[in-house]
Backbone as XML, in Angstrom:
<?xml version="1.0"?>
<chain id="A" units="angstrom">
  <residue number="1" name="UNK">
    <atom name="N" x="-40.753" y="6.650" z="13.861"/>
    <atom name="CA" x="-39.783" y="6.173" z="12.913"/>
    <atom name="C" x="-38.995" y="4.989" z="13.477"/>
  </residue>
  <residue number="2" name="UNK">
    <atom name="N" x="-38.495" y="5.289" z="14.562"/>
    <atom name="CA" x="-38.071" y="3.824" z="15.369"/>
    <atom name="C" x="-38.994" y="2.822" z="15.468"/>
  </residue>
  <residue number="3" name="UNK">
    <atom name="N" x="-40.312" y="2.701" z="15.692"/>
    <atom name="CA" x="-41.139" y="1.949" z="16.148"/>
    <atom name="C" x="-42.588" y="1.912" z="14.989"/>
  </residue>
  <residue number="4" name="UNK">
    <atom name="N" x="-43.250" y="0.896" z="14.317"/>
    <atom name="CA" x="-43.801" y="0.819" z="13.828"/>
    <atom name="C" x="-45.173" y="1.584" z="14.251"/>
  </residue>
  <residue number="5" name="UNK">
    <atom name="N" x="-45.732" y="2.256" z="13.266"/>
    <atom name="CA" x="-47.298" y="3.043" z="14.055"/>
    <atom name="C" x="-47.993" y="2.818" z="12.838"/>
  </residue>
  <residue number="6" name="UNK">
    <atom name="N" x="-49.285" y="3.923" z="13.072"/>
    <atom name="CA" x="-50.206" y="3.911" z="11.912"/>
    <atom name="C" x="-49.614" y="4.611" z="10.611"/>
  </residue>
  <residue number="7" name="UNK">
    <atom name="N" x="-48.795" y="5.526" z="10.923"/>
    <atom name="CA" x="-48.257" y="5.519" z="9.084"/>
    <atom name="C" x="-46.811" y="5.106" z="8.683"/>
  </residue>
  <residue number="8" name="UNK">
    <atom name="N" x="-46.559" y="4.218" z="9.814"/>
    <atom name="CA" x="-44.990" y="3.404" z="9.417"/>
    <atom name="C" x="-45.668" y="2.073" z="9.237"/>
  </residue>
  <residue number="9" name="UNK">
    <atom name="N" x="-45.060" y="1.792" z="8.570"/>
    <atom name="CA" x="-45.343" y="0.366" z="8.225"/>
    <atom name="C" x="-43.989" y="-0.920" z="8.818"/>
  </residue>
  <residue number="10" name="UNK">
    <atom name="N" x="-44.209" y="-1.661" z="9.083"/>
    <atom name="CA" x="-43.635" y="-2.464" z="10.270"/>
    <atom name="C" x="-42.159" y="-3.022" z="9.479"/>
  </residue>
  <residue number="11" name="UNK">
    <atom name="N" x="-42.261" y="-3.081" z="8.229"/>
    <atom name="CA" x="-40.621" y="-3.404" z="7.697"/>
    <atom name="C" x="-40.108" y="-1.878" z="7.440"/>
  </residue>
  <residue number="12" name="UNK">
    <atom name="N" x="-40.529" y="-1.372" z="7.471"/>
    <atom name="CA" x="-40.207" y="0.399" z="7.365"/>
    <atom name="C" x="-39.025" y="0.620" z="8.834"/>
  </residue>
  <residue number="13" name="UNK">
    <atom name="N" x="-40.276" y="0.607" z="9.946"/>
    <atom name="CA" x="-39.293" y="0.555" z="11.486"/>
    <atom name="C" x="-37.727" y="0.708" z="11.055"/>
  </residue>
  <residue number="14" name="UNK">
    <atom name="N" x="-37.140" y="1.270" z="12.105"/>
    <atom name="CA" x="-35.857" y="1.381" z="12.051"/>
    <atom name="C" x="-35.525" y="-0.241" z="13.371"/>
  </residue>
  <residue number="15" name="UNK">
    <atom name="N" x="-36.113" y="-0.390" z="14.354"/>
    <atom name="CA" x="-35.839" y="-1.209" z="14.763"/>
    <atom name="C" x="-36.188" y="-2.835" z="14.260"/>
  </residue>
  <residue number="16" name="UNK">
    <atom name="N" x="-36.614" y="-2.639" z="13.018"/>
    <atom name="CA" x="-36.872" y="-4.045" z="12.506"/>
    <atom name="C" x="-35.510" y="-3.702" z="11.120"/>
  </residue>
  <residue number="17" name="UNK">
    <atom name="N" x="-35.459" y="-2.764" z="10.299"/>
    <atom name="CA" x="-34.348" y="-3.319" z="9.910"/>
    <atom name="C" x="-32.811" y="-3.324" z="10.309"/>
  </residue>
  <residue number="18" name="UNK">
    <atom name="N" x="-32.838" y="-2.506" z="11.467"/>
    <atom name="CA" x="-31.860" y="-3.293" z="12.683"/>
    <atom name="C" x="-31.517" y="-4.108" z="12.611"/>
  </residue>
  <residue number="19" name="UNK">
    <atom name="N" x="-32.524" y="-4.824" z="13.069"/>
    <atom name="CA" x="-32.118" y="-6.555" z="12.995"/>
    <atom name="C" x="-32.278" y="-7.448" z="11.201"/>
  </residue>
  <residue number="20" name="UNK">
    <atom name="N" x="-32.237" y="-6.988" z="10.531"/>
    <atom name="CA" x="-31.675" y="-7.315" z="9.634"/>
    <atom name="C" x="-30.226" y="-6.751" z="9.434"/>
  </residue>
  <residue number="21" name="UNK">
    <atom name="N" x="-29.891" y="-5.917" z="9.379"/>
    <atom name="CA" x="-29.106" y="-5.258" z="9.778"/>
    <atom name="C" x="-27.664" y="-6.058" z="10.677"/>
  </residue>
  <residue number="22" name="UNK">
    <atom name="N" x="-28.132" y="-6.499" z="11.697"/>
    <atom name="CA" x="-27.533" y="-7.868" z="12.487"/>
    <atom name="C" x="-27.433" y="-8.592" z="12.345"/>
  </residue>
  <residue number="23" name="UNK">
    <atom name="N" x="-28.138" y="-9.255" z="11.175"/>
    <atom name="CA" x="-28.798" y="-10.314" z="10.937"/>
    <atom name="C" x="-27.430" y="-10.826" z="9.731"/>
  </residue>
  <residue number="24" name="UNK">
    <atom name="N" x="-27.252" y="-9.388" z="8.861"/>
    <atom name="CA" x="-26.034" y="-9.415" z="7.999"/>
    <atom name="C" x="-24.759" y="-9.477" z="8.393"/>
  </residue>
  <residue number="25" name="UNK">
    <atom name="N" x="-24.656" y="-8.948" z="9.826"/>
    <atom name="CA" x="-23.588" y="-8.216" z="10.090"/>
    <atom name="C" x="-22.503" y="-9.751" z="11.579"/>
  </residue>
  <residue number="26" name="UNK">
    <atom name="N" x="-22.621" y="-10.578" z="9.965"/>
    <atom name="CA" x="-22.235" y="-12.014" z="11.328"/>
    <atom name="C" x="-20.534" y="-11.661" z="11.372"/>
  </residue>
  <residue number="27" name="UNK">
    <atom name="N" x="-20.224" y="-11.447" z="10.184"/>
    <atom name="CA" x="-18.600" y="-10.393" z="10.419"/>
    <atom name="C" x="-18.608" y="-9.302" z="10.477"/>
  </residue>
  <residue number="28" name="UNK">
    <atom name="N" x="-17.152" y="-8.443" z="10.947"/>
    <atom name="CA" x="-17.292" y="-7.363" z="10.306"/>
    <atom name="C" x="-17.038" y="-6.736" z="8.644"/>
  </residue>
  <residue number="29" name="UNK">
    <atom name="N" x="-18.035" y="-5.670" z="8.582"/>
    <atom name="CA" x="-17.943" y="-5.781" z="6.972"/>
    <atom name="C" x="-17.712" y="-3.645" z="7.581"/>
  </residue>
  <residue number="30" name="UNK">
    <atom name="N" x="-17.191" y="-3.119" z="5.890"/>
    <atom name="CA" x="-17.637" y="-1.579" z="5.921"/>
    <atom name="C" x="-18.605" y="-1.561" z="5.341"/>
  </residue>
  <residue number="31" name="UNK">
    <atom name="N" x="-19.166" y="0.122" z="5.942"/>
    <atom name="CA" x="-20.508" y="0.389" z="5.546"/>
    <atom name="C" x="-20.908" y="-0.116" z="4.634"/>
  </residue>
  <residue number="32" name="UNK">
    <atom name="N" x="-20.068" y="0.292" z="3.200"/>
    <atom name="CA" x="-20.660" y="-0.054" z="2.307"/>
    <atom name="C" x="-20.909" y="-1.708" z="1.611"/>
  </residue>
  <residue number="33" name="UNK">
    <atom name="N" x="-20.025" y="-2.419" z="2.100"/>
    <atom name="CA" x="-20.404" y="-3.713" z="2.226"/>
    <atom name="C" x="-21.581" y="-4.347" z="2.404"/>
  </residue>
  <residue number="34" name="UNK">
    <atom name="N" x="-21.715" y="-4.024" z="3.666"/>
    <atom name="CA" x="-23.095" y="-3.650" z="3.741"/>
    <atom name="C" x="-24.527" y="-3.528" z="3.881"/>
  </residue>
  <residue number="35" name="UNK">
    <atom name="N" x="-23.840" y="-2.370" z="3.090"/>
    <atom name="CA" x="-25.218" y="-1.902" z="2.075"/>
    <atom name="C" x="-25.638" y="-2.575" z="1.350"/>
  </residue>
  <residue number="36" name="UNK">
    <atom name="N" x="-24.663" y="-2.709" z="0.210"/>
    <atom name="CA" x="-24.636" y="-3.644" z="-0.538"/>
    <atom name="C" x="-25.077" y="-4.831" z="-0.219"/>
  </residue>
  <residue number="37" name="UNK">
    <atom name="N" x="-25.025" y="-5.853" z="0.584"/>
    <atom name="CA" x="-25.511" y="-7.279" z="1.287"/>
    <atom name="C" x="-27.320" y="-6.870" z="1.358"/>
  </residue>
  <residue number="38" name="UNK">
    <atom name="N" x="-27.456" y="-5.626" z="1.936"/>
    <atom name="CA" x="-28.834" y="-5.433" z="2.016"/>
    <atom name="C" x="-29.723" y="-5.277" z="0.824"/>
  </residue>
  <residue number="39" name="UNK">
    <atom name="N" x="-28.721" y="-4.463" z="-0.092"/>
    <atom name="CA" x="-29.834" y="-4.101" z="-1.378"/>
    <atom name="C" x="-29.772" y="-5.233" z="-2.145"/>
  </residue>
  <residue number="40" name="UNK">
    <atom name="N" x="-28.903" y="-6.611" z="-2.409"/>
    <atom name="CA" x="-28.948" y="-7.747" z="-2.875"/>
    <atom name="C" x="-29.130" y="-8.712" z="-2.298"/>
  </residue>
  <residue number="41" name="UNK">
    <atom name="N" x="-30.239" y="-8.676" z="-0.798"/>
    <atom name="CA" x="-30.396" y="-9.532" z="-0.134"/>
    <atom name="C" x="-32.075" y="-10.151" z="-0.616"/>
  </residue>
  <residue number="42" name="UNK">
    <atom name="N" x="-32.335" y="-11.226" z="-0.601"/>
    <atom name="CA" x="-33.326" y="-11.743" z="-1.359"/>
    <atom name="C" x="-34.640" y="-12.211" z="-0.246"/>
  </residue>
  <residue number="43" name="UNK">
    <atom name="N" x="-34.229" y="-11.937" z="0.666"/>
    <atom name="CA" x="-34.333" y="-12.024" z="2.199"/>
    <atom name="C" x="-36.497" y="-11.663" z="2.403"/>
  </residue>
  <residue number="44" name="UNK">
    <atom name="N" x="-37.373" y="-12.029" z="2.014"/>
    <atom name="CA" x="-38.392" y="-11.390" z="2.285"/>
    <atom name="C" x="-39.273" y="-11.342" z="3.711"/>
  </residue>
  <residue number="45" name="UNK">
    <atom name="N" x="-37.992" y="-11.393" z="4.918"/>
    <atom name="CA" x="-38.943" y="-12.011" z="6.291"/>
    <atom name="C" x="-39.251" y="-10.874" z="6.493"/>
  </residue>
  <residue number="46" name="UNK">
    <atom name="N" x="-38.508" y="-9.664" z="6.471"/>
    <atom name="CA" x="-38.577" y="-8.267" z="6.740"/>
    <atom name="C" x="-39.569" y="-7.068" z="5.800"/>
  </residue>
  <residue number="47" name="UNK">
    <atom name="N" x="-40.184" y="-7.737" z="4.594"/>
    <atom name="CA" x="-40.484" y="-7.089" z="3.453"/>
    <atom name="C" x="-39.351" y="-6.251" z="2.188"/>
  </residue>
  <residue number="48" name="UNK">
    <atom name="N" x="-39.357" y="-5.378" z="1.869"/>
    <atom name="CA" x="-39.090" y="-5.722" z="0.676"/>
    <atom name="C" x="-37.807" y="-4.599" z="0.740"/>
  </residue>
  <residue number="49" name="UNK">
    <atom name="N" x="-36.331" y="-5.300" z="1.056"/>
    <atom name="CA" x="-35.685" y="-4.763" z="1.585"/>
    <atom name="C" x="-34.975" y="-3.612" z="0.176"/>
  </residue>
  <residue number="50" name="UNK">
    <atom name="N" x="-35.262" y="-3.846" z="-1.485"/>
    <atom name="CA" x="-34.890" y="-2.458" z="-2.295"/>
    <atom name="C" x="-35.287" y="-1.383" z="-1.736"/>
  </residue>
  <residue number="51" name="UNK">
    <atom name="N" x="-36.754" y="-1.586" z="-1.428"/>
    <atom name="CA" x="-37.236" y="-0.115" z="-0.936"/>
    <atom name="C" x="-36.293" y="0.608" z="0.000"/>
  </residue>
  <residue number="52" name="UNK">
    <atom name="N" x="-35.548" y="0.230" z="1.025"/>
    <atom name="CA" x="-34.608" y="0.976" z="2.046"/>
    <atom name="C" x="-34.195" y="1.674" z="1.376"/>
  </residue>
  <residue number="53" name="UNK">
    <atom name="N" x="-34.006" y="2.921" z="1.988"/>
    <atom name="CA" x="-33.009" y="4.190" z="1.436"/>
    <atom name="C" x="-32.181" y="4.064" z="2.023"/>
  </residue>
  <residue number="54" name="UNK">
    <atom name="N" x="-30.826" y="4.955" z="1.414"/>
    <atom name="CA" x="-29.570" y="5.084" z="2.355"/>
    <atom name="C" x="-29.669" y="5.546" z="3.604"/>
  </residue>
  <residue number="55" name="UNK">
    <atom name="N" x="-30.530" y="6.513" z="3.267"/>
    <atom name="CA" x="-30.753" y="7.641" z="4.770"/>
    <atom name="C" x="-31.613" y="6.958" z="5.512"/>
  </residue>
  <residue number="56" name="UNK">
    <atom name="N" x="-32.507" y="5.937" z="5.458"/>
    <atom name="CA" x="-32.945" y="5.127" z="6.699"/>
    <atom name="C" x="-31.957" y="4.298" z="6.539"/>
  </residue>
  <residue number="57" name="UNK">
    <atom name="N" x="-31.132" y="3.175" z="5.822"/>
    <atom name="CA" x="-30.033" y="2.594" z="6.534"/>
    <atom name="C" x="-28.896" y="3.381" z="7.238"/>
  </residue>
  <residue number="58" name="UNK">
    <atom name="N" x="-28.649" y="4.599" z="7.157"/>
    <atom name="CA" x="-27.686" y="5.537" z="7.349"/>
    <atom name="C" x="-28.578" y="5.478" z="9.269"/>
  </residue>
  <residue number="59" name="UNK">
    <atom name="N" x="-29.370" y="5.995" z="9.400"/>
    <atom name="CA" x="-30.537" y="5.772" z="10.853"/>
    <atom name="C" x="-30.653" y="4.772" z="11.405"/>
  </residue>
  <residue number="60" name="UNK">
    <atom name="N" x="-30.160" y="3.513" z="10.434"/>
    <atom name="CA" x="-30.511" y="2.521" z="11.310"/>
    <atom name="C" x="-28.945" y="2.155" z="12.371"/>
  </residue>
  <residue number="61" name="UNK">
    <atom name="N" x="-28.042" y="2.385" z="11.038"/>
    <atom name="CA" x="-26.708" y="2.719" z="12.181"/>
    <atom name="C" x="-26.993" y="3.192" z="13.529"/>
  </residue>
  <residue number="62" name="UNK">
    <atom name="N" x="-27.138" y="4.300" z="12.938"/>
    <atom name="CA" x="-27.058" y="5.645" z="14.122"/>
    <atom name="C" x="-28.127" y="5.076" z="15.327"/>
  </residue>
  <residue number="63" name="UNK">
    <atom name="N" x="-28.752" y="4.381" z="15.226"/>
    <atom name="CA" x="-29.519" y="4.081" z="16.430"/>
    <atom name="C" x="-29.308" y="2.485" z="17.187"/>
  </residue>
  <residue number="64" name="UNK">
    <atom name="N" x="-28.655" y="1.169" z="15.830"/>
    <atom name="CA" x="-27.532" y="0.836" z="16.875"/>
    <atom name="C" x="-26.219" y="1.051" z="17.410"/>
  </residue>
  <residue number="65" name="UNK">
    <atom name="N" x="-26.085" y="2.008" z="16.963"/>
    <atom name="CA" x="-24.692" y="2.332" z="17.754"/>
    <atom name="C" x="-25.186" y="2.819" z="19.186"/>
  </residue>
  <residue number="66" name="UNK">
    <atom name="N" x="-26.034" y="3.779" z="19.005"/>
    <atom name="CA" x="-26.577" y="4.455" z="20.135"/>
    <atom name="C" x="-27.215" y="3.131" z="21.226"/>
  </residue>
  <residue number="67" name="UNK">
    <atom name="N" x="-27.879" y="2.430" z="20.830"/>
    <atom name="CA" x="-28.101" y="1.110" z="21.492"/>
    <atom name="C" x="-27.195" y="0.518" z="22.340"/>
  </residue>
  <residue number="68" name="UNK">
    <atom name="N" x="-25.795" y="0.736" z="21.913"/>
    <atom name="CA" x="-24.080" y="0.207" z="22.054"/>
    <atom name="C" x="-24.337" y="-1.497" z="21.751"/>
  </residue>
  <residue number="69" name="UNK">
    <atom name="N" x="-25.313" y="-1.750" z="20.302"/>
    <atom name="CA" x="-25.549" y="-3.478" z="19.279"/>
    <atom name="C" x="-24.054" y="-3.593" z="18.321"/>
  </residue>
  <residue number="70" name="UNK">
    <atom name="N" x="-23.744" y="-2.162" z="18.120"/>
    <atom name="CA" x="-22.455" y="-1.876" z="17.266"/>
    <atom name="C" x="-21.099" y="-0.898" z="17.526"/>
  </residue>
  <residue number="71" name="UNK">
    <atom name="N" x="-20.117" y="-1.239" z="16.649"/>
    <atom name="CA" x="-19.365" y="-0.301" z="17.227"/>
    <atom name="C" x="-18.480" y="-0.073" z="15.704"/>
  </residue>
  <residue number="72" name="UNK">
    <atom name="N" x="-17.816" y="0.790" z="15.500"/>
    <atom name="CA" x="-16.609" y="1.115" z="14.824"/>
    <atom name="C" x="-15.091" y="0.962" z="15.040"/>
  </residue>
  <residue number="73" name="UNK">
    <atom name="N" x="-15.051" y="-0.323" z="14.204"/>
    <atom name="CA" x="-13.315" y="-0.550" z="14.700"/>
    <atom name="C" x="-12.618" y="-0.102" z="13.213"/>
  </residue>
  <residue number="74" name="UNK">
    <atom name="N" x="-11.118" y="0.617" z="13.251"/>
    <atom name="CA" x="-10.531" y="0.025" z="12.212"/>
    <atom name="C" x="-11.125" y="0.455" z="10.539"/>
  </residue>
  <residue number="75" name="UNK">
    <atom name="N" x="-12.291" y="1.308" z="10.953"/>
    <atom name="CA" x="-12.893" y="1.470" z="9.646"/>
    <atom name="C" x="-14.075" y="0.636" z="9.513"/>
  </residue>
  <residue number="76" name="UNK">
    <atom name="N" x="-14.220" y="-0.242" z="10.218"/>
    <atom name="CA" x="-15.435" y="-1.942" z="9.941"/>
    <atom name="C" x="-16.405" y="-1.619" z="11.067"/>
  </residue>
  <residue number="77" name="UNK">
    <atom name="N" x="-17.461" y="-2.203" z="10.823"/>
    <atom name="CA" x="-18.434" y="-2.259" z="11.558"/>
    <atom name="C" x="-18.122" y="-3.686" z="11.959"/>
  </residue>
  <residue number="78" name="UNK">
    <atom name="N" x="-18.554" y="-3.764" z="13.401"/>
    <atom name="CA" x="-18.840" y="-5.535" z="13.753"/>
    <atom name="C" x="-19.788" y="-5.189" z="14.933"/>
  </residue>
  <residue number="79" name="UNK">
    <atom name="N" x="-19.859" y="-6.218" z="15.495"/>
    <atom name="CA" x="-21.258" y="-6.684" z="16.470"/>
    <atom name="C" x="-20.270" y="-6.425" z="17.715"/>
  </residue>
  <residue number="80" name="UNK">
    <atom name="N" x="-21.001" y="-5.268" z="18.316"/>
    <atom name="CA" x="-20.211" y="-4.840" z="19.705"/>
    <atom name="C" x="-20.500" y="-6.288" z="20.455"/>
  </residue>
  <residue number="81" name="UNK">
    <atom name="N" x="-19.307" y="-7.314" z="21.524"/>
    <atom name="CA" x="-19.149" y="-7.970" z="22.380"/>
    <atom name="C" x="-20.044" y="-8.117" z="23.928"/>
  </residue>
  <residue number="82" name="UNK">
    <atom name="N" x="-20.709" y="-8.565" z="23.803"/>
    <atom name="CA" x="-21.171" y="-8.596" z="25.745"/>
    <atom name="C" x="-20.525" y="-8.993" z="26.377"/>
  </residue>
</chain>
């Protein structure tokens, strides 16, 4: 599920829409912000980003945070600092 295989399909990956994911996330926005940015993003480098469910964007959090790519300030998501 993290990593593309034979029955994930490679815009599926949690680590590819990650980086879309990052890709949105040039401020901080809340979750649902978003979300929103993603499901009205017109964006086709990644494939076909309606298909995302909440619960794989909900995973894709949860695994950059775990990464320490993100963090929770304040209620907002932003791009954890190096």
């Amino acid at each position: 599920m993290i990593l593309p295989s034979k029955h994930l399909s490679q815009d599926r990956a949690l680590l590819t829409v990650g980086a879309l994911v990052l890709r949105h996330l040039q401020s901080s926005k809340t979750v649902s912000a978003l979300w929103e940015d993603l499901k009205h993003s017109d964006s086709t480098e990644f494939g076909k980003v309606a298909s995302l469910s909440y619960d794989s964007f909900v995973l894709c959090l949860d695994l950059l945070y775990a990464m320490n790519a993100i963090e929770l300030v304040d209620g907002v998501i932003c791009r954890r600092k190096r």
